[in-house]
C-alpha positions in Angstrom: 237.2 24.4 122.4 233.7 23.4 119.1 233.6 25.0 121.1 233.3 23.0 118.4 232.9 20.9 117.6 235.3 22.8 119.1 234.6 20.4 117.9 238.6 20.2 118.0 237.5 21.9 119.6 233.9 22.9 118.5 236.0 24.3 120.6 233.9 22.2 118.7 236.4 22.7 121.1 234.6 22.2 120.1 236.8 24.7 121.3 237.1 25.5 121.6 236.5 25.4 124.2 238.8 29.4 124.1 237.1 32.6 123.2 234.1 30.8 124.8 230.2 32.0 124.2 229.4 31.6 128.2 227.5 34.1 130.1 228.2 34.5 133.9 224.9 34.4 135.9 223.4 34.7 139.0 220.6 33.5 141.4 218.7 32.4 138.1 218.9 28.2 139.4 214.7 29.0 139.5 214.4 29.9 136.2 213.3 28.6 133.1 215.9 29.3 130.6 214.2 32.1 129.1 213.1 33.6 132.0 214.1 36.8 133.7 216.3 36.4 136.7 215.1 38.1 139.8 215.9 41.9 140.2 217.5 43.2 142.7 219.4 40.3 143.4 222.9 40.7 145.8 226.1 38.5 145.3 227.8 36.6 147.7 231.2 37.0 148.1 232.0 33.6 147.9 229.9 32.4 144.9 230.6 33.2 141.3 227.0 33.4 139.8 227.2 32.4 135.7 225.0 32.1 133.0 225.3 30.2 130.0 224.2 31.4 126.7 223.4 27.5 125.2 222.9 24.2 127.5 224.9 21.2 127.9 223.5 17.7 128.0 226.7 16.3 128.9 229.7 17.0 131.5 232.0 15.0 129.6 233.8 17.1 126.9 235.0 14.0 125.2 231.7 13.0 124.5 230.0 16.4 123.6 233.0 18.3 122.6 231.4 22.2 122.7 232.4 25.3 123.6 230.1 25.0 126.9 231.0 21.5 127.7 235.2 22.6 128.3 233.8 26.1 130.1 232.3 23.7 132.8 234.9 20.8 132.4 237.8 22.6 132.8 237.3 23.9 136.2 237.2 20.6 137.2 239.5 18.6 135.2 243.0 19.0 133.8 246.0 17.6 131.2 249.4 17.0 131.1 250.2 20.1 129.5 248.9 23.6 129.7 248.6 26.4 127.4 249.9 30.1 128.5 248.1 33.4 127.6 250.3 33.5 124.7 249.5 30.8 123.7 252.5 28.2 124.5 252.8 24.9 126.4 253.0 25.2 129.9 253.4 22.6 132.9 250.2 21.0 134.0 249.8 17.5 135.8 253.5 17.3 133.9 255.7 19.2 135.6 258.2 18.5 132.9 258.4 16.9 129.4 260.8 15.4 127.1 260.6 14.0 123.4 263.5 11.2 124.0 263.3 10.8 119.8 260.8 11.8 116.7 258.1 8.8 118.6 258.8 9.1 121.7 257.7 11.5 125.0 257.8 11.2 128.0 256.1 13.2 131.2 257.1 13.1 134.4 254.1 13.6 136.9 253.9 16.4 139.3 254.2 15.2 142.9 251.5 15.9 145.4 248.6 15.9 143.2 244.8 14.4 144.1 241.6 14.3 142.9 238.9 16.0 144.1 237.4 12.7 145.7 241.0 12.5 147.6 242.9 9.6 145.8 246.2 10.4 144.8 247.5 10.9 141.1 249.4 8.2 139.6 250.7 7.0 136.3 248.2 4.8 136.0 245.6 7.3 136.0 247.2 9.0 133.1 247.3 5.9 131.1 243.6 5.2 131.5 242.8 8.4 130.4 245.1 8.1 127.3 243.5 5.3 126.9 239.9 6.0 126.1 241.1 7.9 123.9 244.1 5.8 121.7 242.8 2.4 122.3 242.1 0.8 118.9 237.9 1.4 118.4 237.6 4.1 120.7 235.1 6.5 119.3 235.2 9.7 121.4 235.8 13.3 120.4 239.0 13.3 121.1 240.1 9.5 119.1 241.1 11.9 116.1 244.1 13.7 118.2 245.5 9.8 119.4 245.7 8.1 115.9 249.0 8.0 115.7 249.8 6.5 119.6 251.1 3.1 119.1 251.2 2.8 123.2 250.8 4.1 126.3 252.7 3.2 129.1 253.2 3.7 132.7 257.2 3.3 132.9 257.8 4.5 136.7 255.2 5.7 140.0 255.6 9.5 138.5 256.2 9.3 134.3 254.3 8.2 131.8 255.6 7.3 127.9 253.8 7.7 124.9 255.2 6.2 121.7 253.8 7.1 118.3 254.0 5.1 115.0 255.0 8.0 113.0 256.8 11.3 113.8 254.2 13.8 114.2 255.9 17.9 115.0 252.9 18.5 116.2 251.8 15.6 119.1 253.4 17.9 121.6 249.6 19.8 121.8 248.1 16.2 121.9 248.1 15.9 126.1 246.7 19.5 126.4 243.2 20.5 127.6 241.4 20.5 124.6 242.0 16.6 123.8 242.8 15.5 127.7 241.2 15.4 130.8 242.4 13.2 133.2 240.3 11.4 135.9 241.0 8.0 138.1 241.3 4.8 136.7 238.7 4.0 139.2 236.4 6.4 138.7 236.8 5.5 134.7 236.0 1.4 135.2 233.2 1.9 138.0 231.5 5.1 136.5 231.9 3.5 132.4 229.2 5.3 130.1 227.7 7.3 132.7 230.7 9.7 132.6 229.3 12.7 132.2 225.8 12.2 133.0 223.7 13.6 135.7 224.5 10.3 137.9 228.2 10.0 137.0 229.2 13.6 136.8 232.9 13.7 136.1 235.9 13.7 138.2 239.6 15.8 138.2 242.1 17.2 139.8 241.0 21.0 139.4 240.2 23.3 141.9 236.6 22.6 141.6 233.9 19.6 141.7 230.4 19.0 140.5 227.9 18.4 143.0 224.9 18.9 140.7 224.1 18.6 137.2 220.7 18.6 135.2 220.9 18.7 131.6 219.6 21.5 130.0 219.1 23.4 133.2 222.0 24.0 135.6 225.1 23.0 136.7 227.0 23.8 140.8 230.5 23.3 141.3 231.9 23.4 144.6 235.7 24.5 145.9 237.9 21.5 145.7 240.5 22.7 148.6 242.9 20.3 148.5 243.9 21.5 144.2 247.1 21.6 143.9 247.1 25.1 142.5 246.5 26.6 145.7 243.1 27.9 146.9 240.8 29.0 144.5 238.8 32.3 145.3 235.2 31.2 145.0 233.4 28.3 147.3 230.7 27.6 144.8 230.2 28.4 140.9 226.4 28.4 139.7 225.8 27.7 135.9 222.5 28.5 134.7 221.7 28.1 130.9 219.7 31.0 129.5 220.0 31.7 125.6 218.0 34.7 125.6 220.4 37.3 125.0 218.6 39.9 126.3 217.6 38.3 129.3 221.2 37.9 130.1 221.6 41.7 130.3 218.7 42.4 132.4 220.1 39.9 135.1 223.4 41.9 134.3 221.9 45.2 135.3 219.6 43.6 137.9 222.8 42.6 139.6 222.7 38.8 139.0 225.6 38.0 137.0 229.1 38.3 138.2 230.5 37.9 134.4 229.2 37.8 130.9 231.4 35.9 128.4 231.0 36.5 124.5 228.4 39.7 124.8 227.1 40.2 121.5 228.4 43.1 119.2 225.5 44.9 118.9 224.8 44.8 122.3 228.2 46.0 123.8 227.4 49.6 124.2 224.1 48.4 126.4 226.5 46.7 128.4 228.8 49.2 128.5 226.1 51.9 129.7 225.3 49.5 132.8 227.3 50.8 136.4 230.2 49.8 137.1 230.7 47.0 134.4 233.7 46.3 132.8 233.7 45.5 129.0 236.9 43.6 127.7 237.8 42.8 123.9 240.0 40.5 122.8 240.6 38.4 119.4 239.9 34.7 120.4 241.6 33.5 117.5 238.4 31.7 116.2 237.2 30.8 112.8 233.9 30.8 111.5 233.2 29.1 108.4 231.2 27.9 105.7 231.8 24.3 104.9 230.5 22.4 101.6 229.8 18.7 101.6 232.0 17.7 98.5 231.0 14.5 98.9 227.2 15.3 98.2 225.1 17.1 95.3 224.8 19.6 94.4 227.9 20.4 96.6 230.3 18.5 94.8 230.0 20.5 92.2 232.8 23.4 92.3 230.9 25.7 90.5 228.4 26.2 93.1 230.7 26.3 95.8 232.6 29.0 94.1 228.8 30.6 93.3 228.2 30.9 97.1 231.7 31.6 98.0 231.0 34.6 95.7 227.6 35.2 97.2 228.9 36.2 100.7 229.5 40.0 101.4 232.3 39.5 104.4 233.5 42.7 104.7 230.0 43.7 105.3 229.2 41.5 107.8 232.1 42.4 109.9 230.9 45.8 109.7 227.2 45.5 110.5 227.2 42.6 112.1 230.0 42.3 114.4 230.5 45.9 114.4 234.2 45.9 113.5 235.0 43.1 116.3 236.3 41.0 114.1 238.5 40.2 111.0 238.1 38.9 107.6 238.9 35.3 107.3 241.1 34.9 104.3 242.3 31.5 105.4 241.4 28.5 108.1 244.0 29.9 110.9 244.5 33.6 112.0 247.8 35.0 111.0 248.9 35.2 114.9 249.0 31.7 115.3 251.7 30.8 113.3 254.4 32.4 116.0 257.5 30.0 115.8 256.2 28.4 112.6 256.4 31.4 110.2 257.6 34.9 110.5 255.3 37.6 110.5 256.4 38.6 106.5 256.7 35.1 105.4 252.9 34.8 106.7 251.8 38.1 105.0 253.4 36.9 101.7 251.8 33.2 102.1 248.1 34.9 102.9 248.5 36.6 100.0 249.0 34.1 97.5 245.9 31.8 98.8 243.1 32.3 96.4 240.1 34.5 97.3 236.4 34.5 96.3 235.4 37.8 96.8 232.0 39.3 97.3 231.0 39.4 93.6 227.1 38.7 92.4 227.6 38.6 89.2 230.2 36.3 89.3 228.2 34.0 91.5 225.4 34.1 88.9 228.2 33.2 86.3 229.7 30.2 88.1 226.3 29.1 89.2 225.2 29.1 84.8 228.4 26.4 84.5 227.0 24.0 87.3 225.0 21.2 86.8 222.2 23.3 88.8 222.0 26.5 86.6 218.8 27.2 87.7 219.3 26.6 91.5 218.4 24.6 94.5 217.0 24.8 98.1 219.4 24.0 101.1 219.1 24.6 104.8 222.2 25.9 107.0 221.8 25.3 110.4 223.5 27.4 113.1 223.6 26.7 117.1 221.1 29.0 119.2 224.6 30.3 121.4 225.7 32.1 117.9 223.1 34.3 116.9 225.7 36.6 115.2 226.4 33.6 112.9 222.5 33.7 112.3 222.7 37.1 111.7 225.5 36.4 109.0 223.8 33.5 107.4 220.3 35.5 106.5 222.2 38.1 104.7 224.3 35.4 102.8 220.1 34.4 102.1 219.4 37.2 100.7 222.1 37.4 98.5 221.6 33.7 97.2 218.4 34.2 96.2 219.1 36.8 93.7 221.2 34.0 91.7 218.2 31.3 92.3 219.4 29.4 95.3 216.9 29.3 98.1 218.7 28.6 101.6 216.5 28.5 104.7 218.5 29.6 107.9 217.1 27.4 111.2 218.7 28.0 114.6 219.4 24.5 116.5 220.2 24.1 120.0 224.2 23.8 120.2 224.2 19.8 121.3 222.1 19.4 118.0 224.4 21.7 116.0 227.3 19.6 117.1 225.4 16.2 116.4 225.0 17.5 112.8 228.3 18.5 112.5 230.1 15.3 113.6 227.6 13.2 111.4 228.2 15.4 108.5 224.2 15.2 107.3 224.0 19.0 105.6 225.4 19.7 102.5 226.3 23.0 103.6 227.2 23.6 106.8 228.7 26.5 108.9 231.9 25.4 111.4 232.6 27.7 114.9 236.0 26.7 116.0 238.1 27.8 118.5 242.1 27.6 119.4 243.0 25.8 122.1 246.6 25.2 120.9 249.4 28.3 119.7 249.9 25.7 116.5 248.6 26.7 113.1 248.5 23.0 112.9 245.4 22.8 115.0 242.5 23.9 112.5 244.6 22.8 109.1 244.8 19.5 109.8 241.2 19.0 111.1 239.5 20.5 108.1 241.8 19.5 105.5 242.8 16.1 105.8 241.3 13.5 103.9 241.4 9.8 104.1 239.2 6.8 105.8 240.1 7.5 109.0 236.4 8.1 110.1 233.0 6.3 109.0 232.1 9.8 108.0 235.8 10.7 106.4 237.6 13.1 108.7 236.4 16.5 108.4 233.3 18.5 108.1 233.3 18.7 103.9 234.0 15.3 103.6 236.7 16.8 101.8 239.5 14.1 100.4 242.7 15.6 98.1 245.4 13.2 97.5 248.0 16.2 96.9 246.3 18.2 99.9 246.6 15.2 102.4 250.4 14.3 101.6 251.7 17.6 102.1 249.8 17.6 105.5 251.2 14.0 106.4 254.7 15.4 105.6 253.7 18.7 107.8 253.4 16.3 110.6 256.4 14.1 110.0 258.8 16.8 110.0 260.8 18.3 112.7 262.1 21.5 111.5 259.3 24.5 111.8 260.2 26.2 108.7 260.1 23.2 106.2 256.5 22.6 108.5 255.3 26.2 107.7 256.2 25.7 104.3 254.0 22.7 103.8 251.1 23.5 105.7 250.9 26.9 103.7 251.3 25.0 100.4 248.5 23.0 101.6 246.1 26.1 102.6 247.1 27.2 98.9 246.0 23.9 97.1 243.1 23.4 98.9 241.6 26.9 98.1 241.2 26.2 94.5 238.9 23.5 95.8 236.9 25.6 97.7 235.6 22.7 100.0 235.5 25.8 102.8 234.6 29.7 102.3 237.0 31.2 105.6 234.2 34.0 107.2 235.8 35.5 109.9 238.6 35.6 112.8 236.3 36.5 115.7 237.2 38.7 118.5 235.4 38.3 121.8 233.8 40.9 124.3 233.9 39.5 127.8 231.9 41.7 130.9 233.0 41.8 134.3 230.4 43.0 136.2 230.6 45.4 139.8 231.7 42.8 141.8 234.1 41.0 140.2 237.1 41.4 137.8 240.5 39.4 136.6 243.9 41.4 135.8 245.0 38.3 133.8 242.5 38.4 130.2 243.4 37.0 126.8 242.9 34.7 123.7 243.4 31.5 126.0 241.7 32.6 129.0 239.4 30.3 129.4 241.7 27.4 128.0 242.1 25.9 132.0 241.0 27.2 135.3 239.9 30.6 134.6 237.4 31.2 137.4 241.2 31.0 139.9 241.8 34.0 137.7 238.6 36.0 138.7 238.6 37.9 142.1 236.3 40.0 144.1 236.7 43.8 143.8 237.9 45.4 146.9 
């Protein structure tokens, strides 16, 4: 979820929502944000106490696609589709699924379901949703994902049929959480652009609801009992946002947070030493990565991409600054998402034949002499306050910059202002955090790589727009079989290399704490890609 934008997700989903940089929290709702929870503090049984590493200013994930945003949302909200912890489709509000031709799919509802307000689920529902997000204008987070639905239609009490104008292999991960959360059709035309806001909140059919919001402070969700998942274990969830990492272990060993999502590398063996806590690792499958403006000088000049893709040490940063919990990004997805796409050695052999800019000064000072800015620049990179490893990263790519002339000032942002940047595509270098919310190596490719007028801004972060590039990844989507799909999304990673709009930092891996009272036996990449606060339980 970017989580990014998970943005797809900024994640970004803007997420990336997935592999999520959330803190669980206690009794902190009296708190600044950088101020030190109580100690001594006692859990209740019934309520999951959990801090948040950056702020939201909107509950509406469609609006404000981060990481954060589909943490909160997806407690309370759900799709069509699922995704399982390894990573596949699984029923949602669907119960079942069919793709009647290359255009056409069609879901048939799962009986019995309601809101959290009480109405029933229908059809209708589904359509409205759909529909903020396909209907010709729409300019939401998720409009990318539904450029190719020609209509939506309600076509019986319990299905729903969605017809697209071209065949696209990879629409089946459209309806999923990370671009679709369903609410009423009601609560859509009477709540309009105050979805999301402190006044209109949002509504679902998830096992909780949100009786309080207040941007940049706090968020409470309460039980919704009637979820058609059964009973989930906690009455009431308290978000808090504190940033301050070490504030967040303090109310860790104070005994005011239940969880802590995304604890920092260099931190973990703090965390670790605290009793009774429970440190869990897994890789997230996210990417971070840099991201040059091509349409904007002096970026749009290769030689000074390929100077600062030079200029970056990233085996040393996953050393010293992620301490080994991580991978070396030597392309957009991680080699583990391409399961039923490519086999594991036609993967390895692909990987390999994508061109790489290693660490190299000398040759950054070389390619930087051929550019139309031999003697250097100043740029500013910008990095949200919920990353602070990707700060980390960035001063040491500084340091190494300036040695070749190019002076880059590193600011931390708060993430909604991060995101903001992102989606308007202002910098001329800019650094992307996404996160998987789909097992489809699709999923980051065709966000960062596809060119084209589809957006006022062109459709990806470097403004990037190859002809060659954009045709294989039209013809990606079009096709059917998996194998001719692999082939041409890897032929489009290899083309677009040479551009350099993107230097690939790292695969991330992400260190999640359970503290004393609390802990889940179900923990993995997608975890937090639906309801994962049913998955956490009291310790007997």
């Amino acid at each position: 979820m970017a989580d990014a934008p998970i943005a797809r997700r900024s994640f970004l989903r803007s997420t990336a929502v997935a592999g999520a940089l959330i803190a669980f929290s206690g009794t902190l709702s009296a708190c600044s944000s950088d101020e030190a929870p109580k100690p001594g503090a006692t859990r209740t049984a019934d309520v999951l106490r959990v801090a948040l590493p950056s702020s939201i200013s909107s509950l509406d994930a469609s609006k404000e696609a981060g990481i954060m945003n589909y943490v909160v949302a997806l407690l309370c909200q759900e799709a069509l589709v699922g995704v399982g912890q390894d990573g596949s489709l699984q029923p949602s509000l669907a119960e079942s699924w069919t793709r009647k031709d290359n255009t056409t799919y069609v879901y048939k509802l799962r009986a019995g379901v309601t809101f959290s307000d009480g109405s029933a689920l229908t059809a209708e529902d589904v359509v409205a949703s759909l529909d903020l997000h396909a209907k010709k204008g729409s300019a939401t987070a998720f409009a990318y994902a539904y450029a190719n639905v020609d209509s939506v239609e309600a076509t019986g009490a319990d299905e729903v049929t969605i017809k697209l104008k071209q065949p696209d292999a990879s629409f089946s991960w459209t309806p999923s959480p990370g671009t679709l959360l369903v609410m009423s059709k009601k609560f859509i035309e009477s709540t309009g652009e105050n979805i999301g806001t402190p006044a209109g909140k949002i509504l679902g059919t998830g096992p909780y609801k949100v009786v309080d919001f207040a941007p940049d402070s706090h968020v409470t969700l309460e039980r919704n009992d009637a979820w058609w998942g059964g009973k989930a274990p906690f009455r009431q969830i308290k978000f808090d946002f504190i940033p301050e990492e070490s504030t967040r272990l303090l109310a860790m060993r104070s005994g005011s947070i239940d969880v802590a999502l995304n604890v920092p590398a260099e931190q973990i063996d703090q965390w670790k030493g605290v009793s009774g806590v429970d440190v869990r690792a897994a890789a997230d499958r996210s990417l971070v990565t840099l991201a040059f403006n091509t349409s904007k000088k002096p970026w749009n000049d290769i030689h000074v991409r390929k100077a600062v893709a030079h200029a970056i040490d990233r085996e040393g940063i996953v050393k010293s600054v992620l301490r080994g919990h991580g991978q070396v990004a030597v392309s957009i997805p991680d080699p583990v998402q391409w399961g039923g796409v490519l086999g594991e050695a036609e993967v390895q052999s692909l990987y390999t034949s994508i061109p790489q800019y290693g660490f190299d000064l000398a040759k950054a000072k070389a390619e930087l002499a051929q550019s139309a800015t031999p003697q250097g620049f100043s740029d500013v990179l910008t990095y949200p306050s919920s990353g602070p490893q990707i700060g980390r990263a960035a001063l040491t790519l500084a340091q190494n910059l300036k040695t070749i002339g190019i002076n880059l000032e590193v600011k931390e942002v708060p993430l909604e202002q991060w995101i903001a940047e992102l989606g308007n595509h202002s910098g001329g270098i800019a650094v992307g955090w996404y996160f998987a919310t789909t097992g489809d190596p699709s999923e980051y490719i065709q966000q960062l790589l596809h060119g084209g007028a589809a957006g006022k801004n062109g459709t990806n972060i470097a403004e990037y727009d190859n002809a060659e590039v954009t045709k294989l990844l039209d013809d990606a989507k079009a096709g059917t079989d998996d194998a001719a799909r692999g082939k041409l999304l890897g032929e489009a990673l290899v083309r677009s290399a040479a551009d350099v709009p993107y230097q690939p930092l790292w695969w991330g891996e992400a260190a999640t704490a359970f503290g004393p009272g609390v802990t889940t036996g179900d923990f993995g990449p997608y975890f937090f890609v639906g309801p994962w606060a049913a998955k956490v339980t009291v310790r007997s």
